[in-house]
Residue frames as a rotation matrix with the C-alpha (Angstrom) as fourth column:
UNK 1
0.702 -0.672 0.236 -14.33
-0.688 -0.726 -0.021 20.68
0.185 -0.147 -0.972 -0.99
UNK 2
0.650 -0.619 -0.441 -10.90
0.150 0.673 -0.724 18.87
0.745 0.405 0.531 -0.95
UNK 3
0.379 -0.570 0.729 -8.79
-0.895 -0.427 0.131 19.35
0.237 -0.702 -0.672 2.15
UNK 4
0.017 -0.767 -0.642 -6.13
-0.237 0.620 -0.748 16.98
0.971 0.165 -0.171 3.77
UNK 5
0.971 0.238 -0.035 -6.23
0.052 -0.069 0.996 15.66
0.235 -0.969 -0.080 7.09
UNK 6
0.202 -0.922 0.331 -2.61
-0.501 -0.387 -0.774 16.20
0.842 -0.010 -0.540 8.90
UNK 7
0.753 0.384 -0.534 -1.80
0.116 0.721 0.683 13.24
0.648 -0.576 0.499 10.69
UNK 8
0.992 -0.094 0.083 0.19
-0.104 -0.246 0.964 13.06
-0.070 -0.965 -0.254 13.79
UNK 9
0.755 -0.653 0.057 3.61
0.482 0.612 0.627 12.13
-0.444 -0.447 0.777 12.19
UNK 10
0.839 -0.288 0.462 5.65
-0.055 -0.889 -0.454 15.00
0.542 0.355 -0.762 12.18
UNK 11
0.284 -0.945 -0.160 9.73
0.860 0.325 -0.392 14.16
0.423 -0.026 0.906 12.18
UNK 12
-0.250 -0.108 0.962 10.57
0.099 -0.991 -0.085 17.82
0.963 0.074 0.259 12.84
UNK 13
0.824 0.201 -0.530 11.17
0.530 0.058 0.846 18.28
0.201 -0.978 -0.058 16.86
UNK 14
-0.150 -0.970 0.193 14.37
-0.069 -0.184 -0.980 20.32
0.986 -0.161 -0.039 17.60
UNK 15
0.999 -0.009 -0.030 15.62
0.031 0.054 0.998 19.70
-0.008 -0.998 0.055 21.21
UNK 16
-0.237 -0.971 0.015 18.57
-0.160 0.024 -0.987 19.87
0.958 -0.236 -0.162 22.83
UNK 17
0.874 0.459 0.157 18.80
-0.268 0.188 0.945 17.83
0.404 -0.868 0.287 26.18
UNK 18
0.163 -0.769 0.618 21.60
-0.976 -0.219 -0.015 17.91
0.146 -0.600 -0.786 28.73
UNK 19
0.705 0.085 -0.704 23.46
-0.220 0.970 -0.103 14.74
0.674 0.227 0.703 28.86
UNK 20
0.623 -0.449 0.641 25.40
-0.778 -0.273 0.566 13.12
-0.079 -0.851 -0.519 31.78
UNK 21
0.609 0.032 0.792 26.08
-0.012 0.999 -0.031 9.61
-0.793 0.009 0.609 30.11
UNK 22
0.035 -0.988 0.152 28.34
-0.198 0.143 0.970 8.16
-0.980 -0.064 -0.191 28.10
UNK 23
0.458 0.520 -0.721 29.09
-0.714 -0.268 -0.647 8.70
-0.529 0.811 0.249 24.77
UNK 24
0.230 -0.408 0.884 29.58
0.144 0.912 0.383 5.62
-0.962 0.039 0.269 22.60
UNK 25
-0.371 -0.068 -0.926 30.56
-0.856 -0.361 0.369 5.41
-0.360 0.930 0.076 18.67
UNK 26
0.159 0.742 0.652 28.42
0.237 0.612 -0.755 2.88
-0.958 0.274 -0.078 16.39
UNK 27
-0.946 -0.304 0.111 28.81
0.134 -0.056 0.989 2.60
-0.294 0.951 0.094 12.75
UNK 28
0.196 0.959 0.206 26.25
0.612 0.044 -0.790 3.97
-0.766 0.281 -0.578 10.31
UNK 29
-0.404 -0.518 0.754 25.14
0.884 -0.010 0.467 4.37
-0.234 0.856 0.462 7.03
UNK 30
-0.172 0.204 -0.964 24.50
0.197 -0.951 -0.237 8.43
-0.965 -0.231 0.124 6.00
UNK 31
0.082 0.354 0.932 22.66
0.993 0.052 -0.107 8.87
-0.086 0.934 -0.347 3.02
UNK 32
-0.466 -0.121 -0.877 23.36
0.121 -0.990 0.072 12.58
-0.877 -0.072 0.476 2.08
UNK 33
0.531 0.844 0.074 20.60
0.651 -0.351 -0.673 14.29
-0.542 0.406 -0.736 -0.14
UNK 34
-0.145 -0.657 0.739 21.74
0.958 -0.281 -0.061 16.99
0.248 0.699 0.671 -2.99
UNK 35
0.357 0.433 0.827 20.30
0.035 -0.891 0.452 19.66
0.933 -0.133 -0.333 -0.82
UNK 36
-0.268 -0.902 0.337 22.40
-0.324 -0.245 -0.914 18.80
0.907 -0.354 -0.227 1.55
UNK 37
0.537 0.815 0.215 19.85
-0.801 0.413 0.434 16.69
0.265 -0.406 0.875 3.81
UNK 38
-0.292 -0.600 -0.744 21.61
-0.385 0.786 -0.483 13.76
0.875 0.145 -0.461 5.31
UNK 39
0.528 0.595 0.606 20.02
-0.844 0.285 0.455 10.95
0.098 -0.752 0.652 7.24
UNK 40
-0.682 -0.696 -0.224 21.41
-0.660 0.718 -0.223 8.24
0.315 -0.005 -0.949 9.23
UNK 41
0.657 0.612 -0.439 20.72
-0.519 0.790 0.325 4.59
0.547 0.014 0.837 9.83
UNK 42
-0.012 -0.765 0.644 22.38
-0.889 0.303 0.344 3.13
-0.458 -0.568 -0.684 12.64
UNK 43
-0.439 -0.363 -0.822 23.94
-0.699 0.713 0.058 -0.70
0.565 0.600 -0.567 11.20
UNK 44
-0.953 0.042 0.299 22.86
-0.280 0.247 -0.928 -2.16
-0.113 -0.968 -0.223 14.27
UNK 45
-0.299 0.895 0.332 19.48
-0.270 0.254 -0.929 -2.02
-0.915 -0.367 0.166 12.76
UNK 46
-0.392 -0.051 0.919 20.03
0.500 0.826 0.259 -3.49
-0.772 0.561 -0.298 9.94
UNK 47
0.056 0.575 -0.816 19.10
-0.426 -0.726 -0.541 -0.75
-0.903 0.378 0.204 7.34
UNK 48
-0.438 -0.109 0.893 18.18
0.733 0.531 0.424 -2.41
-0.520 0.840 -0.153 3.68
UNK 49
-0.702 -0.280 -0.655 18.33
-0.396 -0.611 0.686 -0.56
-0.592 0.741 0.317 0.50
UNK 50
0.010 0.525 0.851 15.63
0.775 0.534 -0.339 -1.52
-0.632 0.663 -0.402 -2.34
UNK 51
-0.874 -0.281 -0.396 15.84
-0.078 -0.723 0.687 0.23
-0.479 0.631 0.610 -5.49
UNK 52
0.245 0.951 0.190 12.59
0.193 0.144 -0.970 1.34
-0.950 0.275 -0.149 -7.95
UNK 53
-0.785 -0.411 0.463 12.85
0.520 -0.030 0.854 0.95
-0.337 0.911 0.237 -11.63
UNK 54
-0.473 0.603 -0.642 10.67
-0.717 -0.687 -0.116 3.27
-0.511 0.406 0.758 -14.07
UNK 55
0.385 0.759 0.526 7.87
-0.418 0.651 -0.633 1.76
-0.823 0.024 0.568 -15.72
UNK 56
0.661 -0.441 -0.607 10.00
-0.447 0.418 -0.790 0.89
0.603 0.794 0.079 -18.87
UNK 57
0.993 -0.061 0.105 11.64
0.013 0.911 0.413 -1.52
-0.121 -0.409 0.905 -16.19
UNK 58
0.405 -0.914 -0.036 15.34
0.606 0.297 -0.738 -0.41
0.685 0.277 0.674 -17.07
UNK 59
-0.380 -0.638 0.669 16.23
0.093 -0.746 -0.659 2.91
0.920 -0.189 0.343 -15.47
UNK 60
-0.089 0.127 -0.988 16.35
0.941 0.336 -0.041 2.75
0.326 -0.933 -0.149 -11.62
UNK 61
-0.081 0.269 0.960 14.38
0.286 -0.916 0.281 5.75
0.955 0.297 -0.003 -10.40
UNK 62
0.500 0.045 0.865 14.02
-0.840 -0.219 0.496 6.12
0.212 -0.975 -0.072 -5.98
UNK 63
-0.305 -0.546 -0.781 15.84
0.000 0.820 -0.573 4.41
0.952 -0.175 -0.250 -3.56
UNK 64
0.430 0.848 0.309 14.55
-0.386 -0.137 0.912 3.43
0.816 -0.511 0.269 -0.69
UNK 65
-0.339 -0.941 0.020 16.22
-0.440 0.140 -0.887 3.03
0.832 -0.309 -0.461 2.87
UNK 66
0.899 0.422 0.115 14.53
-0.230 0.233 0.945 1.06
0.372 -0.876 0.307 6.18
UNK 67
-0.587 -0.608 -0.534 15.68
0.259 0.484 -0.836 0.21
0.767 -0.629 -0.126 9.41
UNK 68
-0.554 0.709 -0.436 12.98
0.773 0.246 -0.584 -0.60
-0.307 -0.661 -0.685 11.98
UNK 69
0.262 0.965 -0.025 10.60
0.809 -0.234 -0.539 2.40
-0.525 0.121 -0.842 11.95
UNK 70
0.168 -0.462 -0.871 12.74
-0.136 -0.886 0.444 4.61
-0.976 0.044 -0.212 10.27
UNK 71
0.404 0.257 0.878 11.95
0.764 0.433 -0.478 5.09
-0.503 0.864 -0.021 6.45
UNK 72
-0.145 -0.614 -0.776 13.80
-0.107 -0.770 0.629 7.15
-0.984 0.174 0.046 3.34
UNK 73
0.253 0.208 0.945 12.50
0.798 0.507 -0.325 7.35
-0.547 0.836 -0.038 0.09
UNK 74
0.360 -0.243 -0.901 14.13
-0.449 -0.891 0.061 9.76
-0.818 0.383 -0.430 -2.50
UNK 75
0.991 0.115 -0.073 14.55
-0.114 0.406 -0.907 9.65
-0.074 0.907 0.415 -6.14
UNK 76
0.460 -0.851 0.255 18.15
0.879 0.477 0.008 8.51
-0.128 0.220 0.967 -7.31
UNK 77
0.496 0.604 0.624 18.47
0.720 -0.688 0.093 11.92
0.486 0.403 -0.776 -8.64
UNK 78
0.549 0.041 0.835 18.83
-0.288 -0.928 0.235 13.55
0.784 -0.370 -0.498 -5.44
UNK 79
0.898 -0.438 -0.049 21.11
0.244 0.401 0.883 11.50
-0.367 -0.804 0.467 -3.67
UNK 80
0.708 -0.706 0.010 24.59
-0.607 -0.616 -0.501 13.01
0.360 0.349 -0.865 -3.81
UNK 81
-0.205 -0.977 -0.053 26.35
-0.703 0.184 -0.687 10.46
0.681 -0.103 -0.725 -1.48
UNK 82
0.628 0.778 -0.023 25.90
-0.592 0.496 0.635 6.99
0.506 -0.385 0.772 0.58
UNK 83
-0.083 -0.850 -0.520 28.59
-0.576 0.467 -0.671 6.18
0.813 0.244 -0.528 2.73
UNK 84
0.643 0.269 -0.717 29.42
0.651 0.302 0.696 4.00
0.403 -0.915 0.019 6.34
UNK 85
-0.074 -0.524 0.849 30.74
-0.229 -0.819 -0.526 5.91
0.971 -0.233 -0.059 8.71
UNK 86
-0.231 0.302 -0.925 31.41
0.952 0.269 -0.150 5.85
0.203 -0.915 -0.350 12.67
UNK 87
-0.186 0.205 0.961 29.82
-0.114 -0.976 0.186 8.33
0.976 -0.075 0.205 14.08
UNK 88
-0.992 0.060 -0.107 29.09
0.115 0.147 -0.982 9.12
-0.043 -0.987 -0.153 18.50
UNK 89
-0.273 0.821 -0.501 26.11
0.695 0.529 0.487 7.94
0.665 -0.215 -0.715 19.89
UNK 90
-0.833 0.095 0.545 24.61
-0.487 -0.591 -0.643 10.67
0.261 -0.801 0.539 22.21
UNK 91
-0.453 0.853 -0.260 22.02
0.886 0.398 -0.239 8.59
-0.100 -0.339 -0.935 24.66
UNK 92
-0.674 0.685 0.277 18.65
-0.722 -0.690 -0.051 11.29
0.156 -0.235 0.959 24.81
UNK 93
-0.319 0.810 0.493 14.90
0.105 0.547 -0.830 9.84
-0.942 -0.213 -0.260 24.78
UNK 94
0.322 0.692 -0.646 14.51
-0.693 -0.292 -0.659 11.22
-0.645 0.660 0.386 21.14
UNK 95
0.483 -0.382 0.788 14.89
0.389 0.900 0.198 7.96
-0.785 0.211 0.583 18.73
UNK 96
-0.280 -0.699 0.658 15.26
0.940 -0.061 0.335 10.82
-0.194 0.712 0.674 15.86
UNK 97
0.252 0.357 -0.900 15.78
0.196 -0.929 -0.314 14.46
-0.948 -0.097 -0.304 15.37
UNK 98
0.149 -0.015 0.989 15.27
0.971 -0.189 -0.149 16.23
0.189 0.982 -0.013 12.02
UNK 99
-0.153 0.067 -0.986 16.35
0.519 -0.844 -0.138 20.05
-0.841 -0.532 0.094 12.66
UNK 100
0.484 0.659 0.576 14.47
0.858 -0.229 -0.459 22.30
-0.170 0.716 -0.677 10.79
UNK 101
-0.524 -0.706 0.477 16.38
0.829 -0.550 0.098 25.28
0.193 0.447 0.874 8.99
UNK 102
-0.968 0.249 0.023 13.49
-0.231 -0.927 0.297 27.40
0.096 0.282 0.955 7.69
UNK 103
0.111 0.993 -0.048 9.88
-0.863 0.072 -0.500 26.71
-0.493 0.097 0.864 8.87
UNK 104
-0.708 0.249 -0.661 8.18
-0.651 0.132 0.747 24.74
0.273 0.959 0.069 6.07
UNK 105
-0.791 0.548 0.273 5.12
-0.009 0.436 -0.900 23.64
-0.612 -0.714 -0.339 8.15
UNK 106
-0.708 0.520 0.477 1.77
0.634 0.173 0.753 22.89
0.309 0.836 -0.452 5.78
UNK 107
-0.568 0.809 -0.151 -1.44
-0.530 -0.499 -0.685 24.68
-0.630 -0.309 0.713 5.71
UNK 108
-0.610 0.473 0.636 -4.41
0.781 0.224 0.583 22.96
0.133 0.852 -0.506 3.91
UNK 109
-0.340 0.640 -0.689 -6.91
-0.420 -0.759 -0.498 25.25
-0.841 0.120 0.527 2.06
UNK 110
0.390 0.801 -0.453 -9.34
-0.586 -0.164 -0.794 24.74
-0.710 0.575 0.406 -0.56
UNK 111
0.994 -0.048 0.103 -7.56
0.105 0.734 -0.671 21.36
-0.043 0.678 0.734 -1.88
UNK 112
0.435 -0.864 0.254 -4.17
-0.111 -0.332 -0.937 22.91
0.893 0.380 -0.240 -2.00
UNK 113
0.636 -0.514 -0.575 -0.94
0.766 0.514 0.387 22.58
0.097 -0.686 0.721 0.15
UNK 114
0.464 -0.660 0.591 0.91
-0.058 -0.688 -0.723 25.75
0.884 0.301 -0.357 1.03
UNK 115
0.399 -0.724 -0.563 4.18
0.912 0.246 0.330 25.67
-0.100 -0.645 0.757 2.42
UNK 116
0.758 -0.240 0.606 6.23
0.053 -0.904 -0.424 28.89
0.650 0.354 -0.673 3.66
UNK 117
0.885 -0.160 0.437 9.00
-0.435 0.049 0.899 29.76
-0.165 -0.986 -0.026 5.29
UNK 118
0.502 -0.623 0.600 11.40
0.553 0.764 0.331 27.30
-0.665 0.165 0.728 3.35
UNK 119
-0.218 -0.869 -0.444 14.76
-0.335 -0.361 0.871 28.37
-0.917 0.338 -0.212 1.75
UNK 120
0.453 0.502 -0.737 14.44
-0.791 -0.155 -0.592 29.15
-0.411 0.851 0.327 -2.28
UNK 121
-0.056 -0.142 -0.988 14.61
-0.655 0.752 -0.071 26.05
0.754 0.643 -0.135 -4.41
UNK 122
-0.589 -0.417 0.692 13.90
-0.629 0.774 -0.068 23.85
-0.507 -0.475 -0.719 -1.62
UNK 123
-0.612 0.515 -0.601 11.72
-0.540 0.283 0.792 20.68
0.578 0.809 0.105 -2.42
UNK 124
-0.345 0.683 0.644 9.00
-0.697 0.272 -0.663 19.21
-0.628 -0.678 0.382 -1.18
UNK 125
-0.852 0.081 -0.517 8.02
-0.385 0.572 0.724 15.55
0.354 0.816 -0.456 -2.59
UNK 126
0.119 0.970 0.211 4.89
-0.993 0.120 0.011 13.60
-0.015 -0.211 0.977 -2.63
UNK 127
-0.821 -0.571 0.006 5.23
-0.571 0.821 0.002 10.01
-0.006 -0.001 -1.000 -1.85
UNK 128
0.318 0.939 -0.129 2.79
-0.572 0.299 0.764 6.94
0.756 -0.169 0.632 -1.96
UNK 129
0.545 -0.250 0.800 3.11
-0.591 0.562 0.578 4.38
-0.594 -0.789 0.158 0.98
UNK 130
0.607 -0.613 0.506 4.90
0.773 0.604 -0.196 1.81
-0.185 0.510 0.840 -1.59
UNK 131
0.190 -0.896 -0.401 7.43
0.343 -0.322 0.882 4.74
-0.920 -0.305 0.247 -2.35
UNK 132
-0.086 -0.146 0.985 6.68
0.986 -0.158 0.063 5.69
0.146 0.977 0.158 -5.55
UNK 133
-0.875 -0.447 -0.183 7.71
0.435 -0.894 0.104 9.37
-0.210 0.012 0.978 -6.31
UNK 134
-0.243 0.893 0.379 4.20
0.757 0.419 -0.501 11.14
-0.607 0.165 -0.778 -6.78
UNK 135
0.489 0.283 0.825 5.08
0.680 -0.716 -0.157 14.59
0.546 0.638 -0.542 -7.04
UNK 136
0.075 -0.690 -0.720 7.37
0.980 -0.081 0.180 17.10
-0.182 -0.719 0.671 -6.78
UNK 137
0.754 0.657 0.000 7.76
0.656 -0.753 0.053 20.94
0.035 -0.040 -0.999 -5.97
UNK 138
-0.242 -0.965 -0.100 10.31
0.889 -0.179 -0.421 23.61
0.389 -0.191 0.901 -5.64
UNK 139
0.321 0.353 -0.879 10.21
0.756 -0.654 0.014 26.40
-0.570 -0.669 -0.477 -3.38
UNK 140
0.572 -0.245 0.783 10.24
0.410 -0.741 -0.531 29.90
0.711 0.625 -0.323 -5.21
UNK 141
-0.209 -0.556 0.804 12.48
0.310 -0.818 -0.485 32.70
0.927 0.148 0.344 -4.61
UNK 142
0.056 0.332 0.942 10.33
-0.775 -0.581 0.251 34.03
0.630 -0.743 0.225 -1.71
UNK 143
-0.787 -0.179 0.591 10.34
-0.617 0.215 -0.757 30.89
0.008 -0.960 -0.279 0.56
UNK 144
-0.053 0.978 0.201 6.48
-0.789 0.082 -0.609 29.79
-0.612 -0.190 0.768 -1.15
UNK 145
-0.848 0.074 -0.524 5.22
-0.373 0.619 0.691 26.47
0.375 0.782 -0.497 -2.71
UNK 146
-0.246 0.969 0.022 2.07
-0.930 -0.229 -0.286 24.98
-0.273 -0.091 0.958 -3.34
UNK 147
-0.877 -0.476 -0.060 0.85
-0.351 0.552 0.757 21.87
-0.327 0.685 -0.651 -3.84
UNK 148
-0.201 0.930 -0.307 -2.80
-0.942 -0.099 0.319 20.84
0.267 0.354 0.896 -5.78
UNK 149
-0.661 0.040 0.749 -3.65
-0.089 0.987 -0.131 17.38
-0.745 -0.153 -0.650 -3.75
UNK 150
0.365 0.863 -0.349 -6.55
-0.591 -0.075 -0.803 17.86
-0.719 0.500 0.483 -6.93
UNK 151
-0.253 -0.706 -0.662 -3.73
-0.871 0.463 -0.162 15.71
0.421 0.536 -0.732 -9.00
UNK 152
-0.736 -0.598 0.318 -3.82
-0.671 0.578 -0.465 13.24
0.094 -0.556 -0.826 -6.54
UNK 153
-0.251 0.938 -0.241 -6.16
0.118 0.276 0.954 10.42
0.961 0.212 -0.180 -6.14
UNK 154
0.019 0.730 0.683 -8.82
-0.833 -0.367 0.415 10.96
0.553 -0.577 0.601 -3.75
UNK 155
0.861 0.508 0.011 -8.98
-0.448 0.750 0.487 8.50
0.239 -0.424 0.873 -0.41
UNK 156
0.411 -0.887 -0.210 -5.11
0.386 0.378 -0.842 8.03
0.826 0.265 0.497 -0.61
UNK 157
0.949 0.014 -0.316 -2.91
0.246 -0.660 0.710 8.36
-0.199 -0.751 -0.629 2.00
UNK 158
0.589 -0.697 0.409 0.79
0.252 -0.322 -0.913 10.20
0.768 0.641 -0.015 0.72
UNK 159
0.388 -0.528 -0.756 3.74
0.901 0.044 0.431 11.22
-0.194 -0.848 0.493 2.27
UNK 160
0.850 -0.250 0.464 4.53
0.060 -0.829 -0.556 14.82
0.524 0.500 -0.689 1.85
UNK 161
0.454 -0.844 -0.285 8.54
0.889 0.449 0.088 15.37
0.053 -0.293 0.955 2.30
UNK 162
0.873 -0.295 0.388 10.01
-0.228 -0.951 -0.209 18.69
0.430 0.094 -0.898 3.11
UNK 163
-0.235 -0.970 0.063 14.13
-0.388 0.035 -0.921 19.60
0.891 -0.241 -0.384 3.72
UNK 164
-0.442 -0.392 0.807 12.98
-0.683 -0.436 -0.586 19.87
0.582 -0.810 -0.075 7.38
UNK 165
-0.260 0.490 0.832 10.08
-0.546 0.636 -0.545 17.02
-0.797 -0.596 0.102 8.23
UNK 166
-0.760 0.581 -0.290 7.62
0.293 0.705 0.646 14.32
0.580 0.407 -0.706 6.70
UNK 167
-0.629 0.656 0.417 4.17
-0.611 -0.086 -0.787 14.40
-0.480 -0.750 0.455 7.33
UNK 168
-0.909 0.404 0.105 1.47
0.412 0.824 0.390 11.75
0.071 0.398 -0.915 6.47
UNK 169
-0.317 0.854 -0.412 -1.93
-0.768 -0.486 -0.417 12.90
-0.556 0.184 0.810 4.80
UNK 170
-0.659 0.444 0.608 -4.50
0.625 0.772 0.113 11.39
-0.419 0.454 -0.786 3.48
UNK 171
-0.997 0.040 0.062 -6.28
0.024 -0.616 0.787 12.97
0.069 0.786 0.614 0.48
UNK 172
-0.226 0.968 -0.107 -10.29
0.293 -0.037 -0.955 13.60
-0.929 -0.247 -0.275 1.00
């Protein structure tokens, strides 16, 4: 039987915490997604771009964004806009918050990934740890998508990417 283990790193926390401290402004760069998804990278930590070419070595296919533990990997595709910006610093304890819209929390079953809950046409990608695009999904009409980790190789561990989180599996 084929099943996924669901490791512990799950981006997806809404909070809201009362603040008493000063707010500061900091420059950073906001990568904005074509679903309207937009993550920052404070400058401060030095975020670096790297770009992936397709295997025919011309046409630049994901871009990829670090800055300390904070990672972004989406195809070219689906980026709509990369700009700097200042934006206000609210101090909290959370280093990053991803607020979720609609659900889109996994289940594994019998090899398969089902996601519900998520807003029609979202996507959900598959990632390896080097950042290659593995596979990608689109939520139907109702809110449902599926993915077959049976595609995938076996013993791998992937990043699965929804609008709302990331989680890290590893493929059995």
């Amino acid at each position: 039987m084929k099943t996924a283990a669901l490791s512990l790193l799950t981006l997806a926390a809404p909070s809201v915490m009362a603040q008493t401290e000063e707010v500061t402004v900091s420059k950073y760069l906001v990568v904005t997604e074509m679903d309207g998804t937009q993550t920052s990278f404070k400058l401060a930590d030095s975020p670096a771009i790297t770009f992936a070419a397709a295997a025919d070595g011309e046409n630049v296919t994901e871009m990829t964004v670090t800055a300390g533990d904070q990672t972004l990997m989406v195809a070219i595709a689906d980026v709509k806009d990369y700009v700097l910006m200042d934006k206000e610093d609210t101090p909290s304890a959370i280093d990053q918050t991803v607020v979720s819209e609609n659900g889109g929390k996994p289940e594994f079953a019998d090899g398969k990934v089902y996601f519900s809950g998520l807003k029609p046409g979202a996507r959900i990608s598959v990632y390896t740890l080097d950042g290659v695009q593995a596979l990608t999904v689109a939520a139907g009409s109702d809110g449902k998508a599926s993915i077959d980790l049976g595609s995938l190789e076996k013993g791998t561990v992937y990043i699965l990417r929804t609008p709302s989180a990331g989680y890290k599996i590893l493929n059995k």
